[in-house]
N, C-alpha and C positions, 0 to 999 in steps of 0.2 A: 791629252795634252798635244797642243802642235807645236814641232820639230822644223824650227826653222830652218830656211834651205841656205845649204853651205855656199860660200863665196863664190860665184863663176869664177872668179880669177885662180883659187884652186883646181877646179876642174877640167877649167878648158885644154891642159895639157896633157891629162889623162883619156881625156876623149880624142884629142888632138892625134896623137900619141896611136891612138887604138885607129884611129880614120888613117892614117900612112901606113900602118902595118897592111890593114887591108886592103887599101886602094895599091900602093905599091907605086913604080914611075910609071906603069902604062894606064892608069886608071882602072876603073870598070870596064872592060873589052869588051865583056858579054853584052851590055845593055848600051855601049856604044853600034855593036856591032845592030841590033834587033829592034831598039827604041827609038822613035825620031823625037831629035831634041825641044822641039814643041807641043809635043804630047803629054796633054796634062791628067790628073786620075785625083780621086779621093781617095786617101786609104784609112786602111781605120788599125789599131792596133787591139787584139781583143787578147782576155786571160781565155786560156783553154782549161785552165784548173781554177780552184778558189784557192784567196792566201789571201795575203798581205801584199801592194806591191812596193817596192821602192828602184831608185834608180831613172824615174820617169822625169827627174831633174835632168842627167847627163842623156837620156834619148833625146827628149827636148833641144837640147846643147849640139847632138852629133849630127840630127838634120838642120839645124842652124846654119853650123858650120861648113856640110858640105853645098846650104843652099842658101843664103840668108833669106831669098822668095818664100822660102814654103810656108805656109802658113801651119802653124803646129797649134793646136786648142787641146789644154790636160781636160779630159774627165774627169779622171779620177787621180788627186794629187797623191804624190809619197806619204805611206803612212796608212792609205784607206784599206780598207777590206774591199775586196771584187769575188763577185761569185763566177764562175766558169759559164764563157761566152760575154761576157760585159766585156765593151768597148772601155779602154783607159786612155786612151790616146786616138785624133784625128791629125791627117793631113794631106793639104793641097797644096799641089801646085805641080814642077816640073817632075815627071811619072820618071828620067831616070835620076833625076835628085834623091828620090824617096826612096830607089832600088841601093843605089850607091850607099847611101847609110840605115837602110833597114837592118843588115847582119850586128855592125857596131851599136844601133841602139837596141836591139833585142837581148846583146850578148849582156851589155849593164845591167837590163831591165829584170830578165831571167835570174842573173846569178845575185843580186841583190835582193828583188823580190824572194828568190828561196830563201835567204838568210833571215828578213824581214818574218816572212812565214814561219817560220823551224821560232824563231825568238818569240813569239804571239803562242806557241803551243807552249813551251816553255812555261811563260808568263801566267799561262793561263793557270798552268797547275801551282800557282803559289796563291791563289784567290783565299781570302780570309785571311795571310798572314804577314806579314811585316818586310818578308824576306821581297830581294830583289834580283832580276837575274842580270848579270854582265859577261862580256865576253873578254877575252883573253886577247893579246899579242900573235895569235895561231893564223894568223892573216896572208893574204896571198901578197906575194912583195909587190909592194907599187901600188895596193889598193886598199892601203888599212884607211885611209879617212873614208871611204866610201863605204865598204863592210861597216867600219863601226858605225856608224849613218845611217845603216840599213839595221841594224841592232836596235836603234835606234826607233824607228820607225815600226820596229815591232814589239816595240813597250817594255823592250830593254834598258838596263841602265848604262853608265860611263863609267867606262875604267882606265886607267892609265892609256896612255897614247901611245906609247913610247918609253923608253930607257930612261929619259930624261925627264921624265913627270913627277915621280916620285920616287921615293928611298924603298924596293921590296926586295929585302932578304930574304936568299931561297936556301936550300938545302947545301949545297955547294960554296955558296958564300959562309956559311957556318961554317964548315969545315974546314976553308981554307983560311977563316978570319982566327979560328982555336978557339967555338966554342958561344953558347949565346950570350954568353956577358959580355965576352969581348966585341964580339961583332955588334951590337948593341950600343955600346958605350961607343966606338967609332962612329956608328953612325949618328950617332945623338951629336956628336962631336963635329960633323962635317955638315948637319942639315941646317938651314935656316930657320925660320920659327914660321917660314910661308910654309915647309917641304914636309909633307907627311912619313912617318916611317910605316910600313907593314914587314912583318918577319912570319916566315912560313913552318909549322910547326907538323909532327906527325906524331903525336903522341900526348898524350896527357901528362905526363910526367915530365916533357917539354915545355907545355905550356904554364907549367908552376910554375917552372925557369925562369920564363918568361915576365911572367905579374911579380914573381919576386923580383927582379933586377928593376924593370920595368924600362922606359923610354921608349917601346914602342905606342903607335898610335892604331896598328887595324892587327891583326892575327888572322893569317891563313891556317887554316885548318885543312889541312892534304891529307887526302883519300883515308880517312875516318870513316868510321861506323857511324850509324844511324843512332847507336847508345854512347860512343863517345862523342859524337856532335852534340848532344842533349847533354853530356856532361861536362861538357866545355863550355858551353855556354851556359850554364849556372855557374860554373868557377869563375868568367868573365868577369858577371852577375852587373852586365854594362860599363863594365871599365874601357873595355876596349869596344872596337868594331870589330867583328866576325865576319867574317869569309871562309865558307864551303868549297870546296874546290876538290878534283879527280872523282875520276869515274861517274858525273853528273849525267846519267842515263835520263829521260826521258819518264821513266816509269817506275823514278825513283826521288823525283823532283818535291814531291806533295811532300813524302813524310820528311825530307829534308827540309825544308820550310817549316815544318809543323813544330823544328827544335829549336826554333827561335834565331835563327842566324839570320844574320844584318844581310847579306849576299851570297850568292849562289853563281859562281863564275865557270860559265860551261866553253870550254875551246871547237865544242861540235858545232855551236850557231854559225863558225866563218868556216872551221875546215870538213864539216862533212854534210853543207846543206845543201839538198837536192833544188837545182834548178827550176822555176818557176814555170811553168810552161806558155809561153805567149808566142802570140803570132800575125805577121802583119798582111792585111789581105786589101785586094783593092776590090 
């Protein structure tokens, strides 16, 4: 499925944003000092690893910006698979336009593309069942529309955006609300009939609680066994939407899908994906 590309008007300030940190008030000094400004070059930007890439929306966007000349042509759009040494990105034009925002757009391209990547292994391992994978709120501040985007583009699903998206009651909120009928009945009480509720369960004798009261619309199921995920999800027996969640290891993904749950919500795809390896050469 293609992943259409997010608003410029959201981006441009994130890229914006990343090109002043870098550049600073003396510019580029070094490529001031060594490049003559009529010096022009082809560059090409290649994966040094295979993955997934994404992020080659906002490269695109940060040599724009520091050049509107340069001529930038995607190869390979957000989303594709590149094998190690493929060109994703070409560009011409002023050779220190391209140096000035090289760092800015590899920095996007690398730490998205790894996300992008890490969520495609992920995905891979749910092949034959229903289950789908999402990521969490575990996002670097300032760049959750991008991470999720790149989630995204690695055949990940959507999950709330934000605080504000949906009603999901965690452990804490029980406790302090006295309880899951209570907190339950509140929120059923404060939601509109647009606002989904999810309530986060750690036990099976929770989730009775749960289907007996009733008013919720998803059920998280937190850091469960492999025999209580399977036994949850016959007690559901499709009432609710099920969500998987803790401890979602990598090599432990298959048999978790295999028990029948709606989603599989991993917080590794944004906070512990290794960077993509790419690199801009002229």
């Amino acid at each position: 499925m293609t992943i259409p590309p997010l608003p410029e008007l959201l981006l441009e300030p994130l890229v914006r944003a990343a090109l002043i940190e870098d550049l600073g008030p003396s510019g580029d000094v070094t490529t001031q000092a060594v490049i003559a400004p009529d010096l022009s070059y082809h560059a090409r930007i290649n994966a040094r690893d295979p993955g997934v890439v994404s992020g080659v929306q906002l490269a695109e966007l940060a040599f724009r910006l520091v050049d509107p000349a340069l001529r930038v042509t995607v190869l390979r759009p957000d989303g594709a698979r590149v094998a190690a040494g493929e060109t994703v990105m070409t560009i011409d034009g002023a050779a220190a336009s391209i140096l000035s925002g090289e760092r800015v757009a590899l920095n996007f391209m690398g730490r998205l593309s790894g996300i992008a990547t890490l969520t495609a292994a992920f995905v891979a391992q749910t092949k034959g069942t229903k289950a789908r994978i999402t990521c969490t709120r575990k996002t670097t501040p300032g760049l959750r529309l991008v991470e999720k985007q790149a989630v995204r583009h690695g055949g990940g699903a959507a999950h709330r955006f934000g605080l504000s998206d949906a009603i999901l009651i965690k452990d804490n909120h029980i406790a302090a609300a006295g309880g899951i009928a209570e907190v339950l009945t509140l929120a059923r009480r404060a939601a509109s009939h647009m606002r989904r509720i999810e309530i986060e369960v750690d036990t099976l004798a929770q989730l009775d609680e749960v289907l007996a009261t009733g008013g919720a619309d998803v059920v998280l199921l937190d850091n469960m066994s492999t025999e209580d995920l399977r036994a949850a999800v016959d007690l559901v027996a499709g009432r609710l939407v099920t969500e998987a969640s803790g401890n979602m290891r990598l090599r432990r993904i298959a048999e978790v899908a295999a028990t029948g749950v709606d989603f599989i919500s991993v917080g590794a795809l944004t906070h512990s994906a290794q960077v993509l390896d790419l690199g801009l050469d002229f």
